[in-house]
C-alpha positions as CSV (number, residue, x, y, z in Angstrom):
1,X,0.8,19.6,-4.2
2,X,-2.6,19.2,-2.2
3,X,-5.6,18.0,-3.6
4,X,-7.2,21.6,-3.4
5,X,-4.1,22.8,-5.3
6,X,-4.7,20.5,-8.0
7,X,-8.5,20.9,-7.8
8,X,-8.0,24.8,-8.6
9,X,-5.4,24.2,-11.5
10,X,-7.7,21.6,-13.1
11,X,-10.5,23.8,-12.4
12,X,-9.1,27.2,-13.7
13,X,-8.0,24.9,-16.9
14,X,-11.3,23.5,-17.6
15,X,-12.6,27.1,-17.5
16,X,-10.3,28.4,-19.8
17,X,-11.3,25.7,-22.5
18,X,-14.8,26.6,-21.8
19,X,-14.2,30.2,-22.4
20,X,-11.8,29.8,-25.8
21,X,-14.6,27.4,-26.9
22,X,-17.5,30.0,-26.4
23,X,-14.9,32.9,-27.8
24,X,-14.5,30.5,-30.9
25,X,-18.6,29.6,-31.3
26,X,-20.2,32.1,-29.5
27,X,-19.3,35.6,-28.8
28,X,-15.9,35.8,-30.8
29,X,-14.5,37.6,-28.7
30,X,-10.5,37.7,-29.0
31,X,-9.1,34.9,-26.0
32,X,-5.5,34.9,-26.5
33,X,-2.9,37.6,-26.4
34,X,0.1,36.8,-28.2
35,X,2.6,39.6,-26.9
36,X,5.8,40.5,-28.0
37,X,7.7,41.9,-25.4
38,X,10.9,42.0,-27.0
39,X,12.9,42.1,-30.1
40,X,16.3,41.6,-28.6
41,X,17.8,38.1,-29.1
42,X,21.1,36.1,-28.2
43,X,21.3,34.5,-30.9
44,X,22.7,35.3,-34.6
45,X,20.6,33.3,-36.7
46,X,20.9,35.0,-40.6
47,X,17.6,34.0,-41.1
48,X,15.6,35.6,-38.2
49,X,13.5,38.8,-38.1
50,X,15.0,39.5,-34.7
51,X,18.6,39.8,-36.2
52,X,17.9,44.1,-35.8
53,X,16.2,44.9,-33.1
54,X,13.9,47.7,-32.3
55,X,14.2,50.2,-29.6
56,X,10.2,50.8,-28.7
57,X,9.6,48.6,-26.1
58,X,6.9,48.8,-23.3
59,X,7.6,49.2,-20.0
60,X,7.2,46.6,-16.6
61,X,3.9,49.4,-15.7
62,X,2.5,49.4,-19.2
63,X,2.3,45.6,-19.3
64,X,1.4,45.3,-16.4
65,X,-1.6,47.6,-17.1
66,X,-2.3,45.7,-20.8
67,X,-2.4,42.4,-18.9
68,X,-4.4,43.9,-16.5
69,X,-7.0,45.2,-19.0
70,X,-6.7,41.8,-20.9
71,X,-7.4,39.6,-18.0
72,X,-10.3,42.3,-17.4
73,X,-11.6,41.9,-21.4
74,X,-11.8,38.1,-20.8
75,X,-8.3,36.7,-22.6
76,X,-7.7,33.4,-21.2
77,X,-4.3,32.6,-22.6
78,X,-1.4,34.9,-22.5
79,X,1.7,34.3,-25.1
80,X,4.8,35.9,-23.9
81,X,7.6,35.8,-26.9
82,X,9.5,37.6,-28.6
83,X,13.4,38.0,-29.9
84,X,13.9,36.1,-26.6
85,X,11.9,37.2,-23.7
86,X,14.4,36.2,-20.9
87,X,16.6,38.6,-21.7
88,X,14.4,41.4,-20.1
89,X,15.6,42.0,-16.6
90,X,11.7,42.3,-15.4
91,X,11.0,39.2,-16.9
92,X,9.8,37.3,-13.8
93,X,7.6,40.5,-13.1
94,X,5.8,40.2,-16.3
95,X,4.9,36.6,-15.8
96,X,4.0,37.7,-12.4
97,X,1.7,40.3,-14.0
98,X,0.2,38.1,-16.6
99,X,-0.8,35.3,-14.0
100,X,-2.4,37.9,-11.5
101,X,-4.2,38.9,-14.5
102,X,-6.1,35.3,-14.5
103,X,-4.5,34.4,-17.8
104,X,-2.8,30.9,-18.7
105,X,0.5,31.8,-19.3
106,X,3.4,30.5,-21.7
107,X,6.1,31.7,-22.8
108,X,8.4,31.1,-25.4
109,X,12.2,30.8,-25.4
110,X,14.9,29.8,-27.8
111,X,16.3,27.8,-24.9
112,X,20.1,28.9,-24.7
113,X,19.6,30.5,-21.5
């Protein structure tokens, strides 16, 4: 990785703490989207709130417009989870979209795949 590489990153990460700090004390404005972008899960823990899944998901366009928007609205952080998110198809898509958006991104997995 070049230094200008690692310049940007460090750069785009300092920016986003400076923006979740002045969303905290200053403006409140809402910083981190914590999406659910499906309930569908491999595994068949008895426990889980996943165990029955729900049919109404969005589509790859419709996130891809939400991200858009939140990116636009000044989020900073997206939060991809879910029953487990890799089991979408579009998956890489969606992370695409939520990156292009100008948002940190994470998602989280239950790790079996």
């Amino acid at each position: 990785m070049s230094f200008t590489q690692q310049f940007g990153e460090i750069s785009f990460f300092l920016r986003a703490i400076g923006l979740m700090l002045r969303g905290r004390f200053g403006s409140y404005k809402p910083v981190i989207l914590s999406h659910i972008v499906t309930t569908h899960c491999n595994a068949d823990c008895d426990f889980c709130y996943w165990k029955y899944p729900k049919k109404n998901e969005l589509t790859t366009d419709e996130i891809k417009r939400l991200y858009n928007d939140a990116g636009s609205l000044g989020f900073v952080l997206c939060s991809i989870w879910g029953g487990e998110p890799l089991l979408r198809k579009d998956i890489e898509e969606i992370v695409r979209a939520s990156k292009s958006s100008k948002m940190l991104t994470t998602v989280f997995t239950n790790g079996y795949l």
